[in-house]
C-alpha positions in Angstrom: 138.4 5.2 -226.5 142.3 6.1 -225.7 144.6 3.0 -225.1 145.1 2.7 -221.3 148.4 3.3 -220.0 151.0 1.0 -218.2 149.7 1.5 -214.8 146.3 1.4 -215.9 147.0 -2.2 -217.4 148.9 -3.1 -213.9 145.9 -2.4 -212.5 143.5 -4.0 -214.4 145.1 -7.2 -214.7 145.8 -6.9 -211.0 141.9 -7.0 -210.6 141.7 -9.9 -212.6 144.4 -12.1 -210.8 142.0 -11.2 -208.0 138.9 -12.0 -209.1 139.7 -15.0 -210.3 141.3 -16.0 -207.1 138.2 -15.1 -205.3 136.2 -17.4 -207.8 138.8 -20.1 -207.2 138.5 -20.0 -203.2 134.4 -19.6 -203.8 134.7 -23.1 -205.8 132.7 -25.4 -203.6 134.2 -28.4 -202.6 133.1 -31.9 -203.1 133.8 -35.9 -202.2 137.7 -37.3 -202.3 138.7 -40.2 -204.4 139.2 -43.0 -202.4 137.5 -41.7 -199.4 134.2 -42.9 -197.5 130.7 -41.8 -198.8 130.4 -39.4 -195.4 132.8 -36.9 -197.3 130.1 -36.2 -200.2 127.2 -35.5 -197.4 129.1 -32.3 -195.5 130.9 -31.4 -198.8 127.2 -31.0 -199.9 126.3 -29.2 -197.1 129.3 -26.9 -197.6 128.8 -26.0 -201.4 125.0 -25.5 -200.9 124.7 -27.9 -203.7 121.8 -29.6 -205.1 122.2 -33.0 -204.8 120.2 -36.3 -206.4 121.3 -39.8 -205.6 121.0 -42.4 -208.5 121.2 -46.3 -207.1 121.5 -49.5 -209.0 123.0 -52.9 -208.0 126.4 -52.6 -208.3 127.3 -48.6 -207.5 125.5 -45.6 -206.2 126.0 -42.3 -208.2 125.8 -38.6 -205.9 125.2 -36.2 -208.8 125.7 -32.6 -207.1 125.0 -29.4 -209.0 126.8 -26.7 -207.7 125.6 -22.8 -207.8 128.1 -22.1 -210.4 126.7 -24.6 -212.9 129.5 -27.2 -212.4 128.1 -30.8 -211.9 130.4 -33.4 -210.4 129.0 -37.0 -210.2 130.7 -39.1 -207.4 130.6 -43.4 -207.9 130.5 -44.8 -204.4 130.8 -48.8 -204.0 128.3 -50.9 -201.9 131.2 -50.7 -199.1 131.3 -46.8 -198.8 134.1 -45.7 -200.9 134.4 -43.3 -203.6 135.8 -45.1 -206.5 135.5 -42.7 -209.1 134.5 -38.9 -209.9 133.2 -37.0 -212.9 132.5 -33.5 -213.6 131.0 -30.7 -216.4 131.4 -27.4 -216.2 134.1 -25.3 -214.0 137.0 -27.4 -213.6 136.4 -28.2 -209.9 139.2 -28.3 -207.1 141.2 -30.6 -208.0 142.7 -31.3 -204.8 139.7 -31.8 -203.3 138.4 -34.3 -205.6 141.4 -36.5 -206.0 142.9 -35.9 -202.1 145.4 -38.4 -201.4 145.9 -38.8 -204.9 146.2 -35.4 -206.1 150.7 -35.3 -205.9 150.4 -38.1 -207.9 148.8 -36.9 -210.6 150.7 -33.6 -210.9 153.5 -35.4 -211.2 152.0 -37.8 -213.9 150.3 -34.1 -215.6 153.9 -32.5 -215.5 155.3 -35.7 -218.1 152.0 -36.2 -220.0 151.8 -34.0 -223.0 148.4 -32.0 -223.4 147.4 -33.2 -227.1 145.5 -30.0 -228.9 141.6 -31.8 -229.1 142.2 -34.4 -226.8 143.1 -32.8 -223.6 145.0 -34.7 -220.3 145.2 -38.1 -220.3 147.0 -40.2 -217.4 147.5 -43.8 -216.3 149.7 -44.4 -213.6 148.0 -47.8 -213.2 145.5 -47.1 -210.5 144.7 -44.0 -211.0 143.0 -42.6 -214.4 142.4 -39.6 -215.3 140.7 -38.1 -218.2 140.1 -34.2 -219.0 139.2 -32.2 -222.0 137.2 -29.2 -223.0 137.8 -25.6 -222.9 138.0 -22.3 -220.8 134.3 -22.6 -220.1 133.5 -25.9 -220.1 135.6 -29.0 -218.8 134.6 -32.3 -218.7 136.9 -35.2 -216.8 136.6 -38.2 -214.5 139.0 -39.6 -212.4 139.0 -43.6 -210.8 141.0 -46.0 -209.0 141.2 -48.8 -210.6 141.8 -51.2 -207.6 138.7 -49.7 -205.9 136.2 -50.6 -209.2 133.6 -52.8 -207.9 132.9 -56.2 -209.2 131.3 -55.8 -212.8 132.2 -51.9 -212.8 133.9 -50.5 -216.0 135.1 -47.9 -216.6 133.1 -46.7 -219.1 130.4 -46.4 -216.5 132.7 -43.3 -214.7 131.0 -41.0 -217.0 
């Protein structure tokens, strides 16, 4: 098969740029740290994503599994509020997920090195934020630590 030539390589990773920007935008959306529980219900909605609901005493966890195979598990307090995130798969939007929060840690990620085998991690005091993995596969969580219930850990974000 003949190398391609320059345009031909223009092209094609032209086509790629755009595919993966139409993947990006078709990234469903999910809950926003910090925000109340009524975020994960239409973000479920939107995504078309399976969604079970694990309860116990002290937190409620809204596991979604979106089409693409990504899996983001939201902790939600007794009050309503979205303390923490996790995810699997796809890294997720980003934006979405952390919302208010999001500036902050881009400016954290831009003075945190990226340690080969241990991926991103950040503590800017309330927020943490843990992500490792590779192309295909991403695992992270992200929490506020002032929004932890009484007797959460953080070792339950998982």
């Amino acid at each position: 098969m003949p190398t391609p030539s320059i345009p031909e390589r223009v092209n094609l990773r032209l086509s790629c740029v755009l595919y993966a920007a139409i993947f990006i935008m078709a990234l469903p959306a999910f809950a926003t740290l910090g925000e109340d529980v009524s975020s994960i219900q239409s973000d479920q909605a939107h995504a078309k994503a399976s969604v079970r609901v694990l309860v116990n005493q002290l937190y409620s966890v809204h596991e979604m599994q979106a089409p693409s195979g990504t899996k983001v598990r939201e902790f939600v307090s007794p009050a309503g509020t979205v303390f923490g995130v996790a995810w699997q798969g796809f890294v997720p939007d980003l934006r979405q997920l952390l919302g208010e929060h999001f500036d902050e840690y881009t400016q954290a990620a831009q003075t945190s090195s990226i340690r080969r085998g241990r991926g991103l991690n950040i503590d800017t005091g309330d927020l943490v934020f843990d992500s490792g993995g590779h192309m295909r596969f991403i695992t992270g969580r992200a929490y506020l630590r002032s929004k932890l219930p009484d007797g959460v850990s953080a070792d339950d974000i998982h």
